[in-house]
Wavefront OBJ file of the C-alpha trace (Angstrom):
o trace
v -33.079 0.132 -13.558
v -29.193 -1.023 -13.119
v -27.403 2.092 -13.206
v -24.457 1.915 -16.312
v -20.766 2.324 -16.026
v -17.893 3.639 -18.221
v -14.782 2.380 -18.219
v -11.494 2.988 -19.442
v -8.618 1.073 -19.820
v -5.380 2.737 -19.940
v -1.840 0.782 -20.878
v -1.185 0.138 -17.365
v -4.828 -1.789 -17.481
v -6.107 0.660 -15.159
v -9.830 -0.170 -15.182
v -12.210 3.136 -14.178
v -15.703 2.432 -13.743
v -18.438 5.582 -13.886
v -21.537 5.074 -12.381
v -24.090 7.270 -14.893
v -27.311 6.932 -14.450
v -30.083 6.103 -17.220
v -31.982 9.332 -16.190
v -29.185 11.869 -17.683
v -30.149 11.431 -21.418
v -28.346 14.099 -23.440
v -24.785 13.661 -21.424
v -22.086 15.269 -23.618
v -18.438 14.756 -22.996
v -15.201 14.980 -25.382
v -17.690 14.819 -28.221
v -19.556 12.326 -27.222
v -23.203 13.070 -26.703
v -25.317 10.277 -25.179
v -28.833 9.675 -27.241
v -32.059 10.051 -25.479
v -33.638 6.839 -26.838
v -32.945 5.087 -23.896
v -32.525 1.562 -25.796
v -29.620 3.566 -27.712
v -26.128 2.984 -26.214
v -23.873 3.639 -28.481
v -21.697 6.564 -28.465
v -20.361 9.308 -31.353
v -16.531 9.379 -31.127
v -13.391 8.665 -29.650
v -9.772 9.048 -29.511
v -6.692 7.984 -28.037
v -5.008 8.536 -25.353
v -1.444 10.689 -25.557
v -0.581 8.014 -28.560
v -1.670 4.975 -26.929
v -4.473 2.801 -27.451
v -7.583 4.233 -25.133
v -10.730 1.803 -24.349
v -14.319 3.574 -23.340
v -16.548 0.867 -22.231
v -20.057 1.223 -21.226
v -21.292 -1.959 -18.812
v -23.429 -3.371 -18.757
v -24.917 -1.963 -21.493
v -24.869 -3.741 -24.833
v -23.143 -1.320 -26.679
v -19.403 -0.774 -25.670
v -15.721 0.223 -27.223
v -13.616 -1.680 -27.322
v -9.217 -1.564 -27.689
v -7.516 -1.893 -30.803
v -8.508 1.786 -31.699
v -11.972 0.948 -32.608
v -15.886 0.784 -31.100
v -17.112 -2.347 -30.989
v -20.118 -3.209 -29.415
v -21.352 -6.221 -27.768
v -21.443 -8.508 -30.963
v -18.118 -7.160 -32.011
v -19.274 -4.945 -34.768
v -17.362 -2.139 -35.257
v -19.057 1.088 -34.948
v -16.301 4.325 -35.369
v -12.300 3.839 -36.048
v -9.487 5.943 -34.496
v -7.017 6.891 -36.912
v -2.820 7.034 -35.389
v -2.293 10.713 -35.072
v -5.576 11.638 -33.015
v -4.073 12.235 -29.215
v -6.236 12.598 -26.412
v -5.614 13.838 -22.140
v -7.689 10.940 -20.437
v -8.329 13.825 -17.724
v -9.783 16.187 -20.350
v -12.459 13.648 -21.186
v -13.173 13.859 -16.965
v -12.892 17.239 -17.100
v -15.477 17.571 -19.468
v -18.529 15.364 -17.798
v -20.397 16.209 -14.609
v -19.357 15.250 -11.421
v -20.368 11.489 -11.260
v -18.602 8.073 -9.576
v -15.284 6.922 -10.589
v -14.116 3.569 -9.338
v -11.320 2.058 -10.564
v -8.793 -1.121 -9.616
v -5.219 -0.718 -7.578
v -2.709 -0.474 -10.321
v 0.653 1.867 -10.974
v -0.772 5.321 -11.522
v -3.722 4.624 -10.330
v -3.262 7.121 -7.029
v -1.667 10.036 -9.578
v -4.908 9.415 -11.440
v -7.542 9.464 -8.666
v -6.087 13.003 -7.341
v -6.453 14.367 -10.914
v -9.893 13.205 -10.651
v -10.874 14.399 -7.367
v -9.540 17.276 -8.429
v -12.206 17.970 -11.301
v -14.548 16.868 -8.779
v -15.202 13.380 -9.351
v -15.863 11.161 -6.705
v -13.183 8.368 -7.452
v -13.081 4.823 -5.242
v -10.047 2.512 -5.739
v -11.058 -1.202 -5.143
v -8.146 -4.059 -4.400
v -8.502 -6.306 -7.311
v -9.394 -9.240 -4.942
v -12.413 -7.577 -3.899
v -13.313 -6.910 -7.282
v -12.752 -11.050 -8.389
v -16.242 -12.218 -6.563
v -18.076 -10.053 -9.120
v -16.979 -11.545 -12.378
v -19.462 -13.174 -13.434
v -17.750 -16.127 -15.934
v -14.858 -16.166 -18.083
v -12.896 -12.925 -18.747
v -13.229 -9.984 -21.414
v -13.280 -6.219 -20.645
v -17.166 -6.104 -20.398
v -17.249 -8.704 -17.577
v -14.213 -6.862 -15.996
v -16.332 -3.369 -16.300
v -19.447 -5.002 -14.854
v -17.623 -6.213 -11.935
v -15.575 -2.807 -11.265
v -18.886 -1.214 -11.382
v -20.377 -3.666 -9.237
v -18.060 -3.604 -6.996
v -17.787 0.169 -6.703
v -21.291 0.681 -5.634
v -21.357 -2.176 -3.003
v -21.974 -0.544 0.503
v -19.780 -2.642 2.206
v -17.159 -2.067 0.115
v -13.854 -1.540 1.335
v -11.717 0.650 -0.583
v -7.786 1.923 -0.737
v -7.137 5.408 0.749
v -5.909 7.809 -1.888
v -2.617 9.275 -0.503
v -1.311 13.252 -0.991
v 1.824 13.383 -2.935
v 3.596 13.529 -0.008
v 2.432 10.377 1.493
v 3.527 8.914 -1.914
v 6.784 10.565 -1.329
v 7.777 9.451 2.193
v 6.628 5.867 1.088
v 8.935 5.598 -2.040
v 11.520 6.477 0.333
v 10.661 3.482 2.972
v 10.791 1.216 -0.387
v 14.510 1.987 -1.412
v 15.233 2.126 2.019
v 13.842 -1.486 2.440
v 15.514 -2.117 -0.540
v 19.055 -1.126 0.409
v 18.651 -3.049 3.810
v 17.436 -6.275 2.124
v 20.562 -5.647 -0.207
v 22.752 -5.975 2.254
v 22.059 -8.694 4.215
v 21.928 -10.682 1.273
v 25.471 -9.049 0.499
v 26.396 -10.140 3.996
v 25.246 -13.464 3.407
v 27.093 -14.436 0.514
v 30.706 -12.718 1.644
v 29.871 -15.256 4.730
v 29.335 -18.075 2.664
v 32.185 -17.245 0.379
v 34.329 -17.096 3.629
v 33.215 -20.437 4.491
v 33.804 -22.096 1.040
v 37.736 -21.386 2.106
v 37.295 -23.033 5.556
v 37.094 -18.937 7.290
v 33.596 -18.841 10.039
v 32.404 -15.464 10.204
v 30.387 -13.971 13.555
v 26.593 -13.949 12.575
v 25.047 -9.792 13.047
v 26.218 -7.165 10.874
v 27.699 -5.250 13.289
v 30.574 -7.850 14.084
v 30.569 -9.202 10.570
v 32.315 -5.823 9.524
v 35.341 -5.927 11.950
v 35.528 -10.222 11.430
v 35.671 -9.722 7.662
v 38.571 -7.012 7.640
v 40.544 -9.486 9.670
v 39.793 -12.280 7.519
v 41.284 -10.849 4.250
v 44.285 -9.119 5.986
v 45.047 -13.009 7.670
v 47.703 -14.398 5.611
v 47.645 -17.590 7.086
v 44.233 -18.590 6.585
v 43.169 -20.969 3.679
v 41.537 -17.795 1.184
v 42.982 -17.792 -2.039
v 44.713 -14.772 -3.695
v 41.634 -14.142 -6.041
v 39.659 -14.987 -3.220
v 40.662 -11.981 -0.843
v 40.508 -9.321 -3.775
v 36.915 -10.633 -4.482
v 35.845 -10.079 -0.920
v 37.397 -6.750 -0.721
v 35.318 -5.549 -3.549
v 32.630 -6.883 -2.328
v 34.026 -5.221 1.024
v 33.679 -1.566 -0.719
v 30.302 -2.479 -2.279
v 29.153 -3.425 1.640
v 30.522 -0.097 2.722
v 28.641 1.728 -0.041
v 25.323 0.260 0.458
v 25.945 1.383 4.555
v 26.395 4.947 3.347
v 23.050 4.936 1.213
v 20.800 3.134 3.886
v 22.382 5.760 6.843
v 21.195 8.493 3.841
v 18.065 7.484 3.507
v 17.716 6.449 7.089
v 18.641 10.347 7.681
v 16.266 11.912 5.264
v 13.162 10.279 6.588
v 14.129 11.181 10.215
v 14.468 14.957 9.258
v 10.941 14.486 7.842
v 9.698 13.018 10.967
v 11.381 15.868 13.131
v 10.037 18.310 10.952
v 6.492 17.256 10.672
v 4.104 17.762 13.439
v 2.005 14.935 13.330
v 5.528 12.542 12.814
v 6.198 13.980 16.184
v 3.192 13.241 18.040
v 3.114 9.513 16.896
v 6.501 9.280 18.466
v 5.457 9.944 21.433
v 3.875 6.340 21.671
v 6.485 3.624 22.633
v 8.214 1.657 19.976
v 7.027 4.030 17.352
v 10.252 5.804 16.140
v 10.731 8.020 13.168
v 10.501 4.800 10.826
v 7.287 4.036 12.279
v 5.482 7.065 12.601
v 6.472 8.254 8.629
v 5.499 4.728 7.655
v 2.034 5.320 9.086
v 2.097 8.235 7.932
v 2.734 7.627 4.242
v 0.655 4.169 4.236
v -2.807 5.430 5.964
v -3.447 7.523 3.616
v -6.881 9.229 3.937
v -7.823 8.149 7.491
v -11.774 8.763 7.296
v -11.803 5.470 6.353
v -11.248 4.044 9.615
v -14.748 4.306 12.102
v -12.559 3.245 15.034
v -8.879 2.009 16.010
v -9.877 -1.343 16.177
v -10.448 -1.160 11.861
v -6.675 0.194 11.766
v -5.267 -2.729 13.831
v -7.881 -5.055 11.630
v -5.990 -3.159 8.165
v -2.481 -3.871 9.191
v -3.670 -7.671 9.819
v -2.785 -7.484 13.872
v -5.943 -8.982 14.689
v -6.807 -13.095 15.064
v -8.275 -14.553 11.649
v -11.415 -16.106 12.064
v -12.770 -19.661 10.589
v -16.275 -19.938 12.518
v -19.623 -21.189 11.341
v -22.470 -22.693 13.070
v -22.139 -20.143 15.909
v -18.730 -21.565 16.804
v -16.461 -19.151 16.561
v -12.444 -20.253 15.958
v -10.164 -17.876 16.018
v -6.714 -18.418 14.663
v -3.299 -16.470 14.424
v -2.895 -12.687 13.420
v -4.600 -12.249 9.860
v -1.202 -10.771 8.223
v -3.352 -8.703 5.831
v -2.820 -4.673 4.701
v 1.076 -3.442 4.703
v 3.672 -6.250 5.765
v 6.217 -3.167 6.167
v 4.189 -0.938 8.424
v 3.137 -4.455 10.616
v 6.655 -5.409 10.848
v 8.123 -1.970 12.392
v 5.086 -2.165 15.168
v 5.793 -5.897 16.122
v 9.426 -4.917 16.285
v 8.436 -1.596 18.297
v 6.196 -3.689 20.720
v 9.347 -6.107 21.172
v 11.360 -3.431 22.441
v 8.359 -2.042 24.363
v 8.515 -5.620 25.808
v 12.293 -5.481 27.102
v 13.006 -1.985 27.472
v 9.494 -0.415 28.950
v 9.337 1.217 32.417
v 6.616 -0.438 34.542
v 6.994 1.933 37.142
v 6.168 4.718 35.227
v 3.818 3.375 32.275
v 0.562 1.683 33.378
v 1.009 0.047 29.621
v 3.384 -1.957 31.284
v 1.340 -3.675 33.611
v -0.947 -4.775 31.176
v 1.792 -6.148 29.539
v 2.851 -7.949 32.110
v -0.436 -9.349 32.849
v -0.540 -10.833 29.445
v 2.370 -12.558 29.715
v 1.504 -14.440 32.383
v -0.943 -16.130 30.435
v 0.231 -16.271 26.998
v 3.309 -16.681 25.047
v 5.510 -14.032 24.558
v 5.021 -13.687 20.615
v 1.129 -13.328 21.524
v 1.695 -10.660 24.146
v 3.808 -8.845 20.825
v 1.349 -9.152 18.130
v -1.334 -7.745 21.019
v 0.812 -4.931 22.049
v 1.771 -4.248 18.101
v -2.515 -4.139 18.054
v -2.360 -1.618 20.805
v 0.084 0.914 19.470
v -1.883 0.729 16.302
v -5.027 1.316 18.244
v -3.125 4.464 19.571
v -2.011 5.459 16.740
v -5.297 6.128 15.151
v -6.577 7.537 18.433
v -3.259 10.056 17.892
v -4.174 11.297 14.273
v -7.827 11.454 14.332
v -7.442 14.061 17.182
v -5.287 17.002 16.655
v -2.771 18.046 19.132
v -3.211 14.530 20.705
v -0.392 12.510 22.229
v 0.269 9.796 23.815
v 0.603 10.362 27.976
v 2.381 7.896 30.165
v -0.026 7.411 33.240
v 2.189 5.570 36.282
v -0.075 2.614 37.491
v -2.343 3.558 40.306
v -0.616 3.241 43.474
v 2.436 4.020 41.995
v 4.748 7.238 42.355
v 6.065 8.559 39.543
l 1 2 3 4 5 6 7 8 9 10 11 12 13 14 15 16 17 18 19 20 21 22 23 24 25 26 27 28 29 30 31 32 33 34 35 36 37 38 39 40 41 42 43 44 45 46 47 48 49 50 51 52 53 54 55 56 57 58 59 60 61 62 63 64 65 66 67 68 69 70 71 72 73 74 75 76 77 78 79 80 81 82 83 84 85 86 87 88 89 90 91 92 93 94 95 96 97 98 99 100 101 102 103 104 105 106 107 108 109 110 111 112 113 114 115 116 117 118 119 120 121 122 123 124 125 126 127 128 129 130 131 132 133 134 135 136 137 138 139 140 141 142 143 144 145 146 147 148 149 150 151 152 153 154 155 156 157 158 159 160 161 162 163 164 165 166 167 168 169 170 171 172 173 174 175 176 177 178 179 180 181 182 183 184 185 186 187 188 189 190 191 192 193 194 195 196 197 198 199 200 201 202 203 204 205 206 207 208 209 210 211 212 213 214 215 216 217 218 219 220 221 222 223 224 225 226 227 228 229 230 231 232 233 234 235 236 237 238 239 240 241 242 243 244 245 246 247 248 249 250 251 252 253 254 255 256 257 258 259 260 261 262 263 264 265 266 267 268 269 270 271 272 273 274 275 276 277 278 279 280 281 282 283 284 285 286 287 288 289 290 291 292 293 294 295 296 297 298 299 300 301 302 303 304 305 306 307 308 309 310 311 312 313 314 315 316 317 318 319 320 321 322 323 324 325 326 327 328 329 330 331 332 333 334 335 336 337 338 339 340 341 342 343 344 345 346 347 348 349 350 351 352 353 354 355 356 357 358 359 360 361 362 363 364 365 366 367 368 369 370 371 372 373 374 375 376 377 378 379 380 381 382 383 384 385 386 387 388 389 390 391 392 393 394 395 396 397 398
């Protein structure tokens, strides 16, 4: 028989799946005590979740609860009503059941709420909402959603996201401001340029040299810029000089991290991994058990060829671009300085490199060198005290 699932949907829409199976008659949780007439769905009670409307769903049974504060079950008749003050802990009603499946869909919260769970001893899988799509069935209401979660959460093949420690969720939320603050200011950047050039005043492309050309612009009294002109660039000037101070912050904080963590400094030891890099990996693996072999982390951060074959012809295309576009953006950028800056006398890496490009254009030979260091990397974490060693090429002295 199909095993059943319970669901929940929080305000955030957070869908949660639990396998139960039809052979646990009796089941008892928050009040709720499942009937041994196995034909009998329907639960006893419910209540709501710290003020906010809580759904309990069982799929694909017929009988179900529905939102709104009420039970409803599959025909929509209303079985039990909540009432405004009841209040209920969403992980008291976990707390309370056995031990049993949880699988739920990526949404805010939804890592705080799988550690809470694992916690109580659940065994909780979060499922990209993509892979969850194929198994809706028709249309869309919150039983075919909860048949597909549950569907989806038992699949073998199933790939699922990595719950990450509160630290990993840490270190990431500071690679997000920090790609925040940097995308802030090159748009700043960009429009001070294009304000400049509104007046008839070019401006040096790079950051670096657009600092020292936009000082001289404003303090050039012969130039075309108006008089409101030059105190608008000046403010924007100070706001330029502000966001420099945060990003060097931030850009501070997460190397301290790196120097301070072990691990951080082991993945450094790979070339063009940095302290971005290695934290980044860090905070975005999350649980790395998921990966069977470094091939599946270079296949997660979309650094391998995506495939269109059938009929035993196999096409391969360019680099799927699938998993984190952050993390898969600091390795191409560390393989392009591994490119121009690697020793060849000294790194056997960088006659394989060579060898490549040879044969291939120079962004390939990137995107398969980004592959490599993320092959590495996994080799790096899954073994403990491992680093990377530069081997000189055979034939070679060091």
């Amino acid at each position: 028989m199909a095993p059943q699932a319970l669901r929940i949907d929080t305000p955030q829409s957070t869908h949660i799946p639990v396998t139960i199976s039809r052979n646990r008659p009796g089941f008892r949780a928050n009040g709720m005590v499942r009937p041994v007439a196995p034909g009998d769905n329907r639960w006893i009670s419910t209540r709501e979740v710290r003020g906010c409307n809580l759904t309990l769903r069982l799929a694909p049974s017929s009988a179900s609860t529905s939102a709104r504060r009420s039970f409803t079950s599959s025909a929509s008749t209303p079985l039990a009503h909540l009432s405004k003050k009841q209040s209920y802990d969403a992980t008291q009603f976990f707390a309370e059941a056995d031990p049993t499946l949880v699988g739920m869909e990526t949404c805010p919260g939804s890592q705080w709420l799988a550690r809470k769970l694992r916690e109580l001893g659940h065994d909780v899988r979060i499922i990209p909402a993509q892979f969850v799509k194929p198994y809706v069935k028709s249309h869309k209401n919150d039983i075919i959603d909860a048949e597909a979660i549950a569907e989806a959460a038992t699949r073998p093949t199933m790939r699922f996201v990595g719950i990450k420690e509160a630290h990993q969720v840490d270190l990431q939320m500071l690679h997000r401001v920090r790609s925040r603050l940097v995308k802030g200011r090159a748009n700043l950047i960009c429009q001070m340029r294009s304000y400049c050039l509104e007046h008839g005043v070019a401006l040096r492309q790079g950051a670096g040299v657009f600092k020292l050309d936009i000082v001289r612009a404003t303090d050039n009294l012969e130039n075309d810029l108006t008089d409101r002109a030059r105190v608008v660039l000046r403010e924007l000037e100070e706001d330029l000089l502000r966001l420099e101070e945060r990003v060097l912050s931030v850009s501070a904080e997460i190397k301290n991290i790196a120097d301070r963590d072990e691990t951080a400094r082991r993945l450094m030891t790979i070339p063009g991994v940095g302290p971005l890099g290695a934290t980044a990996i860090l905070a975005s693996i999350g649980d790395l058990t998921r990966f069977k072999k470094a091939r599946d982390v270079a296949a997660w951060l979309g650094l391998v060829p995506r495939q269109h074959s059938t009929g035993g012809k196999q096409t391969l295309l360019g680099i799927a671009k699938r998993g984190s576009s952050y993390v898969r953006t600091l390795l191409i950028h560390g393989a392009r300085s591994v490119l121009m800056h690697l020793d060849r006398a000294k790194d056997r890496l960088g006659l394989w490199v060579d060898e490549l490009r040879t044969r291939m254009h120079v962004n390939k030979v990137t995107a398969a060198l980004a592959a490599k260091l993320a092959r590495v990397s996994w080799v790096v974490l899954s073994k403990p005290g491992a680093t990377y060693e530069r081997r000189a090429p055979e034939g070679v002295g060091v």
